[in-house]
Wavefront OBJ file of the C-alpha trace (Angstrom):
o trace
v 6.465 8.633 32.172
v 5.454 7.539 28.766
v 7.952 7.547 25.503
v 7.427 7.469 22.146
v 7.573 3.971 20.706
v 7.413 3.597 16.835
v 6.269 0.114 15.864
v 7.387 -1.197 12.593
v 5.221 -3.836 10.722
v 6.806 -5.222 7.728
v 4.232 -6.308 4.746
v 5.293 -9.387 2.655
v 6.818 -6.758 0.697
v 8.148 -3.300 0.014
v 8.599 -0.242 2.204
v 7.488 -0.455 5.993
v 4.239 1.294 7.572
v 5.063 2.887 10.266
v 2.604 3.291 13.456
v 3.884 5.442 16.539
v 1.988 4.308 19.473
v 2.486 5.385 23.190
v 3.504 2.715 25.185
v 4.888 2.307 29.154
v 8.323 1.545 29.430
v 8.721 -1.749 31.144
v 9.561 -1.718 34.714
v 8.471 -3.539 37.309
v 6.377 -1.503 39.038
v 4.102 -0.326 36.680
v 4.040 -3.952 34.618
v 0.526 -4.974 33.686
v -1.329 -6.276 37.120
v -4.860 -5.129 37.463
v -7.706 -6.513 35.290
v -8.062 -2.625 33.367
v -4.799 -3.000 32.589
v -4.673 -6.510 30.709
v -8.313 -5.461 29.594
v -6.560 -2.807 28.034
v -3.763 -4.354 26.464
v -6.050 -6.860 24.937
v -7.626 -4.148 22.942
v -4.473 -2.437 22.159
v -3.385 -5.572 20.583
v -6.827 -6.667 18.785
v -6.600 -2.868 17.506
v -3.064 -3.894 15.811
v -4.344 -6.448 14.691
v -7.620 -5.082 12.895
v -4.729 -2.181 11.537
v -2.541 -5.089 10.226
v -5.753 -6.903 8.625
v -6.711 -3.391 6.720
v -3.340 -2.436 5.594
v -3.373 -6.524 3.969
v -6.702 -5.724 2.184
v -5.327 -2.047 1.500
v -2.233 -3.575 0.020
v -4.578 -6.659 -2.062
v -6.652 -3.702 -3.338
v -3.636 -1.118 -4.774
v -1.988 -4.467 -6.407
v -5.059 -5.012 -8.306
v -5.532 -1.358 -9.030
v -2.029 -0.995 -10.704
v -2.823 -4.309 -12.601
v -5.804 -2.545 -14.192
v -4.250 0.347 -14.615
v -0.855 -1.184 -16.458
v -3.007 -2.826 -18.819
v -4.787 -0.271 -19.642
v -1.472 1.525 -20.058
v -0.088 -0.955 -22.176
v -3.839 -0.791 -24.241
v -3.127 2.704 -24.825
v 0.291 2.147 -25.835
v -0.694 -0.740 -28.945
v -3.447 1.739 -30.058
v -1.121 4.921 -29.736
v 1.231 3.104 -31.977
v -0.879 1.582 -34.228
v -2.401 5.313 -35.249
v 1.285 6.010 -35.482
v 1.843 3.473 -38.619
v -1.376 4.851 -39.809
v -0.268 8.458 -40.152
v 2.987 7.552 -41.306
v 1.286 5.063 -43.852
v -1.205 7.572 -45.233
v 1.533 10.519 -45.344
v 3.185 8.045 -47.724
v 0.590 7.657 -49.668
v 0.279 11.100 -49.919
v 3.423 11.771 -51.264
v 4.047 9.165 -53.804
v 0.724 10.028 -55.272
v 1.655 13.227 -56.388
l 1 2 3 4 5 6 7 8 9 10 11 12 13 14 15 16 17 18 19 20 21 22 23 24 25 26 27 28 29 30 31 32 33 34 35 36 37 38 39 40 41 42 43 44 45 46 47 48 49 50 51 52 53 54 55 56 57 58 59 60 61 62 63 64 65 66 67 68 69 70 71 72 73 74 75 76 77 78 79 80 81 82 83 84 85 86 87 88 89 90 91 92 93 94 95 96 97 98
């Protein structure tokens, strides 16, 4: 009988990704013992592994994303404001001059 096993890998930090994965529950008579069995556990495990490795480079790649995209942001921001002065400058102008 198989159950529903969620495995929980934690990144170095923020919210957990969650994998469910159908495992055997442990007993002893159907414990790992023939060569399929380990075989297959292996690649269960390497497959874990390569999931663990993506979500790293997954994670690397989003951090460097939102770095690009906050300073754009904060780009943005400097020129939105400085076109602010200048309106507010010229509207000035504007109305003294008359």
């Amino acid at each position: 009988m198989k159950i529903l096993v969620s495995v929980g890998y934690h990144l170095t930090k923020g919210p957990k990704c969650k994998f469910w994965e159908w495992l055997e529950p442990k007993t002893p008579e159907n414990e790992v013992s023939s060569r399929k069995d380990k075989k297959e556990l292996c690649n269960l495990t390497l497959k874990v592994s390569i999931l663990e490795n993506e979500i790293s480079i997954c994670k690397m790649k989003t951090e460097q994303e939102n770095l690009v995209v906050k300073q754009e942001f904060e780009r943005l921001k400097w020129k939105l404001l400085t076109h602010k002065v200048v309106m507010i400058v010229l509207f000035l102008l504007f109305v003294f001059k008359k």
